[in-house]
C-alpha positions as CSV (number, residue, x, y, z in Angstrom):
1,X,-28.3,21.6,-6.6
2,X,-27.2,21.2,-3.2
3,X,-25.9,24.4,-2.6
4,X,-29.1,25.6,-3.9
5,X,-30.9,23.7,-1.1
6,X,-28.2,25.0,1.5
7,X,-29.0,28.5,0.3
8,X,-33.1,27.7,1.3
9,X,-32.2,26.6,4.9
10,X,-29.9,29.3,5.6
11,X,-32.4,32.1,5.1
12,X,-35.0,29.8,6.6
13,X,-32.8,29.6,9.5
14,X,-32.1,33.3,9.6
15,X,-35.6,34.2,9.4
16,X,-36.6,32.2,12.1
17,X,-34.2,32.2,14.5
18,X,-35.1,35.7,16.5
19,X,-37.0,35.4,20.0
20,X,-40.6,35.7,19.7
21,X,-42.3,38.7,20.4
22,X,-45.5,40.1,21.8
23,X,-46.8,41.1,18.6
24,X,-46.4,38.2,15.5
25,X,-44.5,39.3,12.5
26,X,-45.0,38.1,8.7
27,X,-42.1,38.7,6.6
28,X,-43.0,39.2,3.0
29,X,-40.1,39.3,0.2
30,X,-40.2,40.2,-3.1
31,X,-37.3,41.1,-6.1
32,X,-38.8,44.6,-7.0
33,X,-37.3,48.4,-6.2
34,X,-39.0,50.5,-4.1
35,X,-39.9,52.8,-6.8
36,X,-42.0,50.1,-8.1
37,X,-46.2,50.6,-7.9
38,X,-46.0,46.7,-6.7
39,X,-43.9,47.6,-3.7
40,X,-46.0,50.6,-2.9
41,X,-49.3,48.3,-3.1
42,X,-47.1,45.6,-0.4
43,X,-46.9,49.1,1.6
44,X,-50.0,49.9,1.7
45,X,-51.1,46.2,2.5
46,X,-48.6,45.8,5.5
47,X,-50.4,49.2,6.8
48,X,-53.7,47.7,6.1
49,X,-52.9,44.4,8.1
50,X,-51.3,46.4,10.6
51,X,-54.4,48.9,11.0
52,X,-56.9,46.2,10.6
53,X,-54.9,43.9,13.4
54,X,-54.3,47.3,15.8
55,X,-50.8,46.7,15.8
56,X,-51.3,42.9,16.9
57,X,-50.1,41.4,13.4
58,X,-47.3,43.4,11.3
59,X,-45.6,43.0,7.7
60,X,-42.2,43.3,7.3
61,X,-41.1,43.3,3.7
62,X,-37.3,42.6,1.9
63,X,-37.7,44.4,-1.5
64,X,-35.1,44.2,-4.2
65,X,-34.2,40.5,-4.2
66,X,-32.8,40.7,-0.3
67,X,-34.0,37.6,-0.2
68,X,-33.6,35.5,-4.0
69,X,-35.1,35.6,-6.7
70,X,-39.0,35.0,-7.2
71,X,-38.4,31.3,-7.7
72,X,-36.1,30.7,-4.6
73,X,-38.9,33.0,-2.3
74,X,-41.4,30.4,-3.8
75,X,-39.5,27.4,-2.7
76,X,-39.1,29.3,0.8
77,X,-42.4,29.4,1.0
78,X,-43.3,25.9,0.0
79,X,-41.0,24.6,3.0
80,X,-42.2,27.3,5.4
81,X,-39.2,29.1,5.4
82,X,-40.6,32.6,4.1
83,X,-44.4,33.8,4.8
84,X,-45.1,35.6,1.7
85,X,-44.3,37.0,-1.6
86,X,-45.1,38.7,-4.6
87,X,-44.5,36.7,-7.6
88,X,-45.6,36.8,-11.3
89,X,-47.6,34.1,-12.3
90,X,-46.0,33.5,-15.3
91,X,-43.3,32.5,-12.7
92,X,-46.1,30.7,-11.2
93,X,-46.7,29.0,-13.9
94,X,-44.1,26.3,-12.9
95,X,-45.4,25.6,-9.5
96,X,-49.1,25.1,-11.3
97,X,-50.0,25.1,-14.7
98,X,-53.3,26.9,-14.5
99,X,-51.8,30.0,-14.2
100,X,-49.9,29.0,-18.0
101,X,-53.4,30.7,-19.2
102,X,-52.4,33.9,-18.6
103,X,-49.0,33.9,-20.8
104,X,-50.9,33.9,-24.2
105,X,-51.3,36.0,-25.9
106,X,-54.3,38.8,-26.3
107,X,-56.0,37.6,-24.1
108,X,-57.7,40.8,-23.0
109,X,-59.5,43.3,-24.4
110,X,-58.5,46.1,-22.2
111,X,-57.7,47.0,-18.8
112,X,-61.6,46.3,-17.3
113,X,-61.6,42.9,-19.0
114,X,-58.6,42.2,-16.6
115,X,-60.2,43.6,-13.9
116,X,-63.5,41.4,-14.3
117,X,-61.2,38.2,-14.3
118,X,-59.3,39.0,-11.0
119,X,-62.6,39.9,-9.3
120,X,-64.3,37.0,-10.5
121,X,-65.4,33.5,-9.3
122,X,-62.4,31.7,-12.1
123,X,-60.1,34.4,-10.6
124,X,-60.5,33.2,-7.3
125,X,-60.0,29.7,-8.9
126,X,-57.0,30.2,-10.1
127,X,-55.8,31.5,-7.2
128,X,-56.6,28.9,-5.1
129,X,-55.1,26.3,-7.4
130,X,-51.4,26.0,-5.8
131,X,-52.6,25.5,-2.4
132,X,-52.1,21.6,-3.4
133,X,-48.2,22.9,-3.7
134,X,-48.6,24.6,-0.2
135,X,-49.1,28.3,-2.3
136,X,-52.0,30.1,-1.4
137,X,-52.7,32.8,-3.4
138,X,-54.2,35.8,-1.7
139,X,-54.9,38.6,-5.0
140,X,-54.1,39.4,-8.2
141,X,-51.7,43.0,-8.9
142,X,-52.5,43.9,-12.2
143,X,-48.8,44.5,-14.0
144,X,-50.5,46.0,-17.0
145,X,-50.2,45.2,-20.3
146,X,-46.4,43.6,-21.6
147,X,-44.2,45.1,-24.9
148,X,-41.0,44.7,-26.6
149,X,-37.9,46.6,-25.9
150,X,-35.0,46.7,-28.2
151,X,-31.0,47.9,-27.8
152,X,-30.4,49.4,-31.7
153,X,-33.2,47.7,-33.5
154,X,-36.8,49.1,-34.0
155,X,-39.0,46.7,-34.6
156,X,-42.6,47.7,-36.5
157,X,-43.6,44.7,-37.6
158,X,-43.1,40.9,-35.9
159,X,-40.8,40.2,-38.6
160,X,-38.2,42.8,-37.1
161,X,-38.2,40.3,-33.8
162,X,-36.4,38.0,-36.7
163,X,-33.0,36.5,-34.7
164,X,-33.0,38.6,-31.9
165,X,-32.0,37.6,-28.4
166,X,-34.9,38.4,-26.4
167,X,-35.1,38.1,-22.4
168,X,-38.1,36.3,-21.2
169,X,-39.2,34.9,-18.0
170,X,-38.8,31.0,-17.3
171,X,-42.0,30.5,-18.6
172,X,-42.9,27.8,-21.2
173,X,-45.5,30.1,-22.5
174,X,-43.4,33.7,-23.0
175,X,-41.1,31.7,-24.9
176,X,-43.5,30.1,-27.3
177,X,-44.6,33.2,-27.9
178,X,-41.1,35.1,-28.5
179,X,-41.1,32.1,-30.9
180,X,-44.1,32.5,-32.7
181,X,-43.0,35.8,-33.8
182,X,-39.7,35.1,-35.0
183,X,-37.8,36.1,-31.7
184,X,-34.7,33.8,-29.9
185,X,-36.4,33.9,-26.4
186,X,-33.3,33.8,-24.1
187,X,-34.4,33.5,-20.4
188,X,-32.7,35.6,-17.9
189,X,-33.5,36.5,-14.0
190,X,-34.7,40.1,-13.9
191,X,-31.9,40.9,-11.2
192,X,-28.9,40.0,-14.2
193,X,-31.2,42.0,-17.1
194,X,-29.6,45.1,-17.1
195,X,-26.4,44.1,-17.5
196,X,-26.9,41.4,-19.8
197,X,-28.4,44.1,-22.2
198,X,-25.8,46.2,-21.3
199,X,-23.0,43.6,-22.8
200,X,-25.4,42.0,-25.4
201,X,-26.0,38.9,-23.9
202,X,-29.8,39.7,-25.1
203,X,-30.6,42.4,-27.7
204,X,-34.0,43.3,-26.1
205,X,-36.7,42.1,-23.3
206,X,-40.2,42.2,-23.2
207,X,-42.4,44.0,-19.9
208,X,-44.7,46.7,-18.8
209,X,-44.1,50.2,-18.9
210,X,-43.5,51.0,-15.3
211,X,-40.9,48.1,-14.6
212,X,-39.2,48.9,-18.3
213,X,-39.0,52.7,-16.7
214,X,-38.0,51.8,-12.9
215,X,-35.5,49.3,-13.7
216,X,-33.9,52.0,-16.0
217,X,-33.3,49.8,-19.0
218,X,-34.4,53.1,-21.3
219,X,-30.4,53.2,-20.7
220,X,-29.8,51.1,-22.9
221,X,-33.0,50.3,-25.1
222,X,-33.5,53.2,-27.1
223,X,-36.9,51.9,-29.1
224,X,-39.9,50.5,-27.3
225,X,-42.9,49.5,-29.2
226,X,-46.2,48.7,-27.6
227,X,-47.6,45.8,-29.1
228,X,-49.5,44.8,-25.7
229,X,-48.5,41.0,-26.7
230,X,-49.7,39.9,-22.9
231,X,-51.0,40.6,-19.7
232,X,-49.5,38.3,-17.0
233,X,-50.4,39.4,-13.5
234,X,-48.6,39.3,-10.2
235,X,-49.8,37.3,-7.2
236,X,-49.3,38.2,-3.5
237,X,-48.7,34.5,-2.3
238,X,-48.7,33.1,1.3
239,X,-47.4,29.4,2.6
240,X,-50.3,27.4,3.4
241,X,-47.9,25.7,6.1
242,X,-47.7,30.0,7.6
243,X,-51.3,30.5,6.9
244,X,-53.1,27.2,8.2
245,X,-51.3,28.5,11.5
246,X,-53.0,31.6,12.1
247,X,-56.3,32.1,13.9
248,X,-59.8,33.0,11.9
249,X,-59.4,36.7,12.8
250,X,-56.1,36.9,11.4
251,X,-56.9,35.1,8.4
252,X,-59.5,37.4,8.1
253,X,-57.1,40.2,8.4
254,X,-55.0,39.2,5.9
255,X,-57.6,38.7,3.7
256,X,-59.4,41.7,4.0
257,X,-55.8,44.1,3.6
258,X,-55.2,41.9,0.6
259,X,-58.7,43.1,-1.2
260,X,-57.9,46.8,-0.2
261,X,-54.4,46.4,-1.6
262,X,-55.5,45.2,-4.9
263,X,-58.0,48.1,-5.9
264,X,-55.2,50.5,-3.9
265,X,-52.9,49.2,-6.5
266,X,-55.1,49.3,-9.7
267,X,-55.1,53.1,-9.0
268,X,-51.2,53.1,-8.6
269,X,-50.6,51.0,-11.6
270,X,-52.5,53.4,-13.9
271,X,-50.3,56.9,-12.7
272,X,-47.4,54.6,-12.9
273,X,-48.1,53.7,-16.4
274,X,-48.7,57.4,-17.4
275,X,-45.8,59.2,-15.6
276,X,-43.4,56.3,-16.9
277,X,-44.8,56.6,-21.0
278,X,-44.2,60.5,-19.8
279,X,-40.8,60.4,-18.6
280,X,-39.0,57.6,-21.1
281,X,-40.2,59.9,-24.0
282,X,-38.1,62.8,-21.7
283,X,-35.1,60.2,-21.6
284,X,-35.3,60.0,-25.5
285,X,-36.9,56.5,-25.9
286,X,-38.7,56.3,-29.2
287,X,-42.0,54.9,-28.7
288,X,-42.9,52.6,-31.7
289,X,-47.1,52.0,-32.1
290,X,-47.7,49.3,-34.7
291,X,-50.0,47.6,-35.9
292,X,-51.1,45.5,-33.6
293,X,-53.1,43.1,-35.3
294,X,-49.8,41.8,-37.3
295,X,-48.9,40.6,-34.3
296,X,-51.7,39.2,-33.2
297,X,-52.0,37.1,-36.9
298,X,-48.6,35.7,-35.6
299,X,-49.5,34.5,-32.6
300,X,-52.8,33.5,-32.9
301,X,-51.7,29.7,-33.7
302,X,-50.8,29.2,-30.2
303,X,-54.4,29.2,-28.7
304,X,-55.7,27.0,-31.7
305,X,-53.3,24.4,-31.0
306,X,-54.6,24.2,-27.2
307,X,-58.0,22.8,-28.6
308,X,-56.7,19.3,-29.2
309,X,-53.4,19.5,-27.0
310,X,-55.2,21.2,-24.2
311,X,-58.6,20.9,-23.8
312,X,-58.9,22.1,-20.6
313,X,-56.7,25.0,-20.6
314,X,-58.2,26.1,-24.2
315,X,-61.5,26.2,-22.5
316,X,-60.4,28.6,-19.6
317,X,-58.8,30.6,-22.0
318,X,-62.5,30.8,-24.0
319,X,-64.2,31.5,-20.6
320,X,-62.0,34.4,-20.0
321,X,-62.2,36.1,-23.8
322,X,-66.4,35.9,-23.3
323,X,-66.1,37.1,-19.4
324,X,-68.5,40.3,-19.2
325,X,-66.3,43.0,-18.0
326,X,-68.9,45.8,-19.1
């Protein structure tokens, strides 16, 4: 623990410790390569805050985990050590449990029913939910929709999940889920994935189609089968301590780049999506389409049981499955 907390000051320390300049610089970190659709929308919202600004504010971004992991650049940003972030929510999720909503399971319909939920008035809701945990959440990055990959097993049917390893996120949520159809959820940091597939640790992981393709895991997991169990999307995330700091016009700068960059990125997610499917058939990946209401019949329970468990979080969940998205 307390080297943990040593680790926090340092790079709060190094971050902080340059001279001030004419121009004020925001430093945004995030665990993701720069392949990644993600990192290309933080580009384009750095250039829209510069643009915006005319120079005056700037983004400087630390891709690839420079920086820790997503839960360490949370906690940087709750002591005001680090201005901003991309983080899943399902990460999220254990800073505050609104955001649990979005780790059950088929929830959506389809892509516009997402959509209609991050543009909406409980979208902005939810976002605005950490700030009591100084996290202020700026937009939603849809990450698509979130399937199984397996090292030597296909799986068809949830019963194929049966005793496997599987890497989730530290999410309470993913790893009800992994349980519910038959899977050993086994949580593991992203940056330590491909090597613990590579030595067996896990057997198989769970993601979208882009970060599957990007992270190069199709190395290894040969069978990939798109069940589309959830949808869990990233948040760009500010510290309230950074952001109750600036002046109107720059929060209105940050704001506005942050808009731009989500719809920017709906439009980068989707070629990502198609030129990854494209090019992990190329790299010999068999691509497994079951049916997907077997799996849903698994998982299904989950939701029921929030009724009387959790009322509250059971009735967001209903707001969301009868949100108009047409």
């Amino acid at each position: 623990m307390m080297k943990r907390i040593f680790f926090l000051l340092a790079i709060s320390l190094m971050m902080y410790c340059s001279p001030a300049e004419d121009t004020k610089t925001l430093k945004l970190a995030h665990s993701l390569s720069l392949e990644h659709p993600i990192h290309e929308a933080l580009a384009f919202f750095a250039s829209q805050v510069e643009e915006l600004s005319e120079g005056e504010l700037l983004i400087e971004i630390y891709p690839g985990g420079q920086l820790g992991s997503e839960r360490e650049s949370l906690e940087l940003l709750q002591l005001g050590g680090l201005d901003m972030t991309k983080v899943s929510s399902a990460v999220m999720e254990n800073f505050y449990p609104k955001l649990r909503v979005f780790g059950y399971p088929y929830l959506f319909e389809n892509k516009a029913h997402r959509y209609a939920l991050y543009d909406s008035e409980l979208g902005a809701e939810l976002l605005n939910d950490g700030e009591k945990y100084w996290l202020k959440g700026l937009t939603f990055f849809d990450a698509g929709s979130r399937s199984f990959y397996t090292n030597g097993i296909p799986v068809n049917k949830p019963e194929d999940l049966k005793g496997l390893k599987l890497r989730v996120m530290p999410s309470p949520t993913a790893i009800s889920l992994v349980k519910s159809l038959g899977g050993s959820p086994t949580p593991v940091s992203w940056g330590e994935l491909y090597t613990s597939l590579q030595q067996g640790v896990v057997d198989g992981a769970e993601n979208n189609l882009p970060s599957f393709y990007t992270s190069r895991h199709y190395e290894i997991c040969k069978y990939l089968t798109l069940d589309e169990h959830s949808a869990i999307p990233d948040i760009l995330v500010m510290s309230t301590k950074v952001f109750d700091k600036l002046n109107s016009q720059e929060k209105d700068w940050i704001k506005e780049a942050a808009q731009k960059a989500s719809l920017n990125q709906r439009l980068l997610w989707e070629e990502a999506e198609r030129v990854a499917l494209e090019n992990l058939q190329k790299e010999g990946v068999e691509i497994i389409y079951p049916d997907i209401e077997l799996f849903k019949a698994k998982s299904q329970f989950i939701i029921e049981k929030l009724e009387t468990k959790d009322n509250a979080l059971f009735k967001t969940i209903q707001q969301i499955k009868h949100l108009n998205y047409e």
